[in-house]
C-alpha positions in Angstrom: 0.0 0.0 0.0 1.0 3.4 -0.4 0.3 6.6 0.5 -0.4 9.7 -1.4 3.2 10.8 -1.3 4.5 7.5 -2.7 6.2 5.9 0.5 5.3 2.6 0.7 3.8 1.2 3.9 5.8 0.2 5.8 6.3 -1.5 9.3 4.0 0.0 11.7 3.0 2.8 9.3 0.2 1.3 7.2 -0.7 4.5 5.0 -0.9 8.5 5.1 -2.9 10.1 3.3 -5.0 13.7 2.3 -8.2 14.0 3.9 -10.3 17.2 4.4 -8.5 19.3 6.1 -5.3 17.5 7.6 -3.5 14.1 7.0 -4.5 11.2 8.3 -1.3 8.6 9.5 -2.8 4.9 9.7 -1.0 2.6 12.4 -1.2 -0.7 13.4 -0.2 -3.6 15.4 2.3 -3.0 18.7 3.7 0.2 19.1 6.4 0.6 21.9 10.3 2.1 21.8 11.5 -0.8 19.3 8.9 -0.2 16.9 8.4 3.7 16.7 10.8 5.0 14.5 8.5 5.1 11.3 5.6 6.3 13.0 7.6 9.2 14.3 8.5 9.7 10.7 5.0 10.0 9.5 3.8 11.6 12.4 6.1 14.5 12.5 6.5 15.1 8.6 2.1 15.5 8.7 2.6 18.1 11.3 5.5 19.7 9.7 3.1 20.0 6.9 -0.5 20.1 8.0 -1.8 22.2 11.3 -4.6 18.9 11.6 -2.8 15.1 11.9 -5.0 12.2 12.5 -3.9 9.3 13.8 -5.9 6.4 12.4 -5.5 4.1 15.7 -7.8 1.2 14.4 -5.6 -1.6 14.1 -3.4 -0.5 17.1 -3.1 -3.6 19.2 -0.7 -2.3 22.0 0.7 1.0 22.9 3.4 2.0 25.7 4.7 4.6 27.5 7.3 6.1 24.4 3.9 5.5 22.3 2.5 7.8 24.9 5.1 10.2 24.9 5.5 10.8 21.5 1.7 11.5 21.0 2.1 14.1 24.0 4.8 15.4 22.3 3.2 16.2 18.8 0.0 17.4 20.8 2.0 20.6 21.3 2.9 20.9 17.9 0.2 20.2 16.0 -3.6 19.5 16.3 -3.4 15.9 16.9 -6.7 14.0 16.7 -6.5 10.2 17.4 -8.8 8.4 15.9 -10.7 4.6 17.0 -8.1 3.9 19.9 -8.8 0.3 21.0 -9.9 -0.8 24.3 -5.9 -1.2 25.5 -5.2 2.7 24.3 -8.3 3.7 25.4 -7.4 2.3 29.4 -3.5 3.6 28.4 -4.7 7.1 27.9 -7.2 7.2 31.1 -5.2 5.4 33.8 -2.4 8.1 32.6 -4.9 10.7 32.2 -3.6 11.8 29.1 -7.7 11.3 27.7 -8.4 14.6 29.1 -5.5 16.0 27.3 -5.6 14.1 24.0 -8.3 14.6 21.4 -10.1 11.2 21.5 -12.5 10.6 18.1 -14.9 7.3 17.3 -13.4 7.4 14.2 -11.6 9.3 11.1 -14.5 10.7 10.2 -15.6 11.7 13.6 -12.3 13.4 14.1 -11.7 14.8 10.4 -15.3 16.9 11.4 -14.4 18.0 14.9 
């Protein structure tokens, strides 16, 4: 698959692509220190060039604390919107409390129209 830039994807980068107004960065499978560098790469190049990044989170199956700490870290950069967090990113983000910082969305759509 690829997204609309051309870059295949990769790893725990699925695809990136255009949507309304922002880019949407779609994730999957187990995301901790070992496993972040290509998000990171997606992640940051959307914000360097969009002011909205969604995070497509559907197929996210695990998330730890340098998951954590790199969406945290782009929340003050950008307008970060994550999108369909699954049950274990969903208890991540509240027993953390980052849900009341984060911009939690049901899904792309939902968060595309916030």
């Amino acid at each position: 698959m690829t997204g609309t830039d051309g870059a295949p994807g990769d790893g725990v980068v699925k695809d990136s692509y255009l949507a309304g107004p922002g880019r949407v960065v779609v994730a999957r499978g187990e995301l901790d220190q070992d496993t972040l560098v290509s998000l990171e790469e997606a992640l940051t190049a959307a914000a360097d060039r969009h002011e909205l990044v969604v995070l497509d989170a559907t197929s996210i199956t695990f998330g730890d604390s340098s998951f954590l700490n790199l969406l945290l870290r782009l929340h003050r950069h950008t307008t970060l919107r994550i999108a369909a967090p699954g049950e274990q990113l969903r208890r991540l983000f509240a027993l953390t409390g980052a849900d009341t910082v984060l911009s939690l969305h049901a899904s792309v759509q939902d968060a595309l129209g916030a």
